[in-house]
N, C-alpha and C positions, 0 to 999 in steps of 0.2 A: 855757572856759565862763563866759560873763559871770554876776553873782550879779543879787539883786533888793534893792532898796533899798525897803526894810518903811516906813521912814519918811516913800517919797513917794507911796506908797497905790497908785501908778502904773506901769506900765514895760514892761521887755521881759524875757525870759528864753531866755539861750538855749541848747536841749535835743535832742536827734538832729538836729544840724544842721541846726534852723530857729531865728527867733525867735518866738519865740511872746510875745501879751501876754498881759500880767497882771496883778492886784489883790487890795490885802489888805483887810482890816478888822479892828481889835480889837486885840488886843497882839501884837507881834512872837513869833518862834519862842524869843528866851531867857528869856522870861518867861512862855509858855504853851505848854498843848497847841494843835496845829495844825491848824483842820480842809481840807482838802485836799478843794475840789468839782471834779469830773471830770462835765463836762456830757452831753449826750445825744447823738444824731448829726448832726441838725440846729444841737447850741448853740452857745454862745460864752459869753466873760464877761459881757456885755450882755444875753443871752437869760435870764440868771438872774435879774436886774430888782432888785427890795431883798430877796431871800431870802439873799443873804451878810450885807448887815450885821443882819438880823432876828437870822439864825442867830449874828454875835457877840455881839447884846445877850441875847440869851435862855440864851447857854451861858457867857459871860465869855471864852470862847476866842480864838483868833486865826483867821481863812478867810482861805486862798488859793485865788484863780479863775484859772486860767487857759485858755484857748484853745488848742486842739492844732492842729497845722497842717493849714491847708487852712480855717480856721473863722475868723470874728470878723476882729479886724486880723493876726493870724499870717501867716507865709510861706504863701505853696500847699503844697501836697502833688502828688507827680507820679502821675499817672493810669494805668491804672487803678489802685486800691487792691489791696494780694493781699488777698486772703479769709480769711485770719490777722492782719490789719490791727490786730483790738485787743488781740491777744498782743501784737505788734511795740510796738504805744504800750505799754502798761504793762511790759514787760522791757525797753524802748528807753530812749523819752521822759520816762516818769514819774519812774523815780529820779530822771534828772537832773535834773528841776524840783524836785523836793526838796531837792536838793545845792544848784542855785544862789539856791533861796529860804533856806539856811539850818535848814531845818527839821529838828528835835530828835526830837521824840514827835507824832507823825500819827494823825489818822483820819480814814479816805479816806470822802468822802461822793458818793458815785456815780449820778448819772441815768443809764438808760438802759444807752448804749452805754459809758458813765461807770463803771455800776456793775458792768458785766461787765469792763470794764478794772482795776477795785478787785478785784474776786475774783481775777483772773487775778494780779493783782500779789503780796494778801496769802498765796493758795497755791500760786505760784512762788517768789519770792524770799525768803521766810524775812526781811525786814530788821526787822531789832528797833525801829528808829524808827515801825513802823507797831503800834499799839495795839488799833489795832478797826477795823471798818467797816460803812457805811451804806450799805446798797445800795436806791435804790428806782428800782421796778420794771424789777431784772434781768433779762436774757436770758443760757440757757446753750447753749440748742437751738432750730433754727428752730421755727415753727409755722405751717399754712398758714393760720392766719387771719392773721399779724403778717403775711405774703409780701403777702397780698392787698391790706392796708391801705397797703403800700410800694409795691407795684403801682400803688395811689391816685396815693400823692403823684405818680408819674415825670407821669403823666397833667397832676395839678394843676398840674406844675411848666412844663408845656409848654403849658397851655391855657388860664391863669389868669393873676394877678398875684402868684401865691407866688413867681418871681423878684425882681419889685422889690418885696416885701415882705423877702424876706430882703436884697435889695443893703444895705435901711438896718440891716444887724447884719454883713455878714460882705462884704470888700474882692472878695472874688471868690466871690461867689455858685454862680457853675458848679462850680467848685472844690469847691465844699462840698459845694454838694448828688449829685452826680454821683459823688464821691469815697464817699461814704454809698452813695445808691440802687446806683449800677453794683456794689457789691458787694453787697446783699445780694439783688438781685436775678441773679446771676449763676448758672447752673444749679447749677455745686458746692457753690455755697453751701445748698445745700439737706441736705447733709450735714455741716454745718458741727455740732460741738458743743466745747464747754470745761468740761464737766460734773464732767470726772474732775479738774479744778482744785480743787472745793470739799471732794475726800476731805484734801485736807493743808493747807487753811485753821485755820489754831492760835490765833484770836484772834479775841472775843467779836465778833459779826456781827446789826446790825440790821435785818432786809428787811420794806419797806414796798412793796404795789404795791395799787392801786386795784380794786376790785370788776370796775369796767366796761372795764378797759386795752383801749383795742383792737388792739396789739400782741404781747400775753400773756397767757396764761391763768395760774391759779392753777398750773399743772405747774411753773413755773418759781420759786415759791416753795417749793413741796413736795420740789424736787431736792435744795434746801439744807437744807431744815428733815431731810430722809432720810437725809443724807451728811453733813453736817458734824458732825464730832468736838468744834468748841467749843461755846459758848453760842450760840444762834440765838433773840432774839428776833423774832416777825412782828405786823405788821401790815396789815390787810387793811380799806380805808377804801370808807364807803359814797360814793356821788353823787362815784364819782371814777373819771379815765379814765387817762389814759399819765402824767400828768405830777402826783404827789402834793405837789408843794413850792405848785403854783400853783391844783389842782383844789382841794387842802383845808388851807390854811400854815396854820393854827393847831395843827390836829391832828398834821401833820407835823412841825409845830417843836416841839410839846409831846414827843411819840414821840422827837426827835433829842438834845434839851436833858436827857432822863432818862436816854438812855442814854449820855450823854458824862458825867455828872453820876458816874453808877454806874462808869466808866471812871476817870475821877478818883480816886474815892474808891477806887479799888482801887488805884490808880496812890500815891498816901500815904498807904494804911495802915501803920502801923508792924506789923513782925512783932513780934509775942511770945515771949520764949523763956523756959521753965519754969525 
């Protein structure tokens, strides 16, 4: 497993037998907490834009971005995707991006298909490197308004220039997008859920999702704030749609910078003993 060089901001990493790229910003993993962005199904490193190094300067921390395969500059991915595809990344792929970036003390900040990879990781794996997580706007169960809106894009993607708009983010565009749609558009996915993930999530969890998502409704916030055993802070932001880092960054980064702030401070407090 090759590691990641913190110092040249740039590189590769390489995780379930792809390389994937990737980028830091802010202090390396021995001298900070690490925030760990897991993008959405369409992203990449690139598709995040300046929301990583905002996020270093607003929290003091360290963000690592990387790209999963089949996205951004990463290897492909072989087609079709199973339908358990972001189990597989996060008990596959995810550690080891951890391991070869070095990373200490985590907290995973997840878009999308990002943040259901975060949930599934922080209540499968139990790994004590992980501290907390940020999830905005999760998905744990389909819904037929998200199917429709995915429905959309297959259409856009065939009938428009949403190809050579993503060519200029991701090396093989078919790859990506097809990799994504063909699953969740696939009939069994329709029974697709990871819900029963959030009864054994044991560490404080931020969920942010947009009033207007037009991939989820508010049910998908409420799963977590019902089941989850740890702290569940939410937020639920106005004049905002799928994408809360980009529809509202102020608000988003204020909401993300509190709750790494209050992680900290938890993380060295000195215990008292009478």
């Amino acid at each position: 497993m090759s590691g990641f060089d913190w110092a040249a901001r740039r590189g590769m990493i390489e995780a379930g037998g792809k390389r994937l790229e990737a980028a830091a910003w802010g202090p390396p993993p021995d001298a900070a907490t690490t925030l760990v962005l897991l993008h959405e199904g369409l992203g990449c490193v690139a598709l995040w834009r300046d929301f990583p190094e905002r996020l270093a300067e607003a929290t003091g921390l360290g963000v690592l971005a990387y790209s999963r395969a089949g996205y951004g500059q990463s290897d492909p991915v072989e087609l079709p995707r199973p339908l358990d595809y972001m189990t597989r990344e996060a008990m596959g792929s995810l550690p080891e991006v951890l391991d070869a970036a070095g990373v200490r003390r985590a907290i995973l900040v997840g878009h999308s298909d990002g943040a259901t990879i975060a949930a599934i990781y922080a209540g499968s794996a139990f790994d004590p490197r992980v501290r907390g997580i940020a999830l905005m706007a999760p998905h744990f169960f389909t819904e037929d308004m998200g199917l429709a809106e995915i429905a959309k894009a297959k259409t856009a993607f065939a009938d428009t220039d949403m190809r050579a708009r993503m060519a200029k983010y991701h090396r093989d565009p078919d790859n990506a997008f097809h990799g994504w749609n063909g699953a969740w558009l696939d009939p069994g996915f329709r029974e697709w859920s990871v819900a029963d993930v959030i009864d054994y999530i044991r560490v404080p969890v931020l969920a942010i999702q947009g009033a207007a998502d037009q991939y989820g409704t508010l049910a998908q916030i409420r799963e977590i704030e019902d089941r989850c055993y740890a702290p569940v802070d939410v937020a639920v932001l106005d004049d905002c749609r799928h994408s809360p880092h980009l529809d509202q960054p102020e608000t988003t980064l204020a909401h993300l910078a509190e709750f790494c702030a209050r992680l900290e401070r938890i993380e060295h407090e000195e215990v008292q003993v009478a």
